[in-house]
N, C-alpha and C positions, 0 to 999 in steps of 0.2 A: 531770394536775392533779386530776383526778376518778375515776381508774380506772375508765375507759371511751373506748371508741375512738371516734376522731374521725368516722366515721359514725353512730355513736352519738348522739353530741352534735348531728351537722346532724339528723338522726332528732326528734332530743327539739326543737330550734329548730322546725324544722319543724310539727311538731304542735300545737306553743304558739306559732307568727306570729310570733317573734320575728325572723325574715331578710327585710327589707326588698326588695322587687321587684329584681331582678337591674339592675344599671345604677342603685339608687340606695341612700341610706344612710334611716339609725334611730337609735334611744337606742342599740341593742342590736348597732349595727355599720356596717358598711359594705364594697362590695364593689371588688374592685382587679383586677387583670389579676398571675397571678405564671408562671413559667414552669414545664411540667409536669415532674417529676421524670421522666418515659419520653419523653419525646417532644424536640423543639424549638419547640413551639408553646406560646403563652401560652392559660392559661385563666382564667375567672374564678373567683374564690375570695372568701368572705363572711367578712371577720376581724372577731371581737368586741371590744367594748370592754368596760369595765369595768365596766360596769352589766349586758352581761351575767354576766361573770363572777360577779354579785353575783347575779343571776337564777338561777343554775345553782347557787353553793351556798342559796340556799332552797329550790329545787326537789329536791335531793339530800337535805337536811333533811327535809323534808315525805315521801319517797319511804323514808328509813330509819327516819321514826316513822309508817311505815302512814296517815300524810295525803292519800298520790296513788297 
């Protein structure tokens, strides 16, 4: 969506507080248990909602006109 990789993007959440404490939710998301693509064990994973998506393109905004 952003051309950039989803490490990326927890990177940039990260740095700017947007992922709520493991085990609870935010404007900016919430976290769920999904099952690991290599393994058989679930783990926990932080999916956005749509207020971030709206947070990430201002941020990409701001970041391609030298703002950040």
């Amino acid at each position: 969506m952003f051309g950039i990789s989803k490490n990326k993007v927890g990177r940039i959440a990260n740095a700017n507080g947007l992922k709520a404490p493991e085990g609870e939710s935010n404007e900016y998301g919430r976290w769920i248990f999904s099952k690991s693509p290599h393994s058989s064990r679930e783990v926990p994973s932080f999916i956005y909602s749509e207020a971030a998506v709206d947070w990430f393109k201002d941020y990409q905004d701001g970041v391609l006109l030298g703002r950040r």
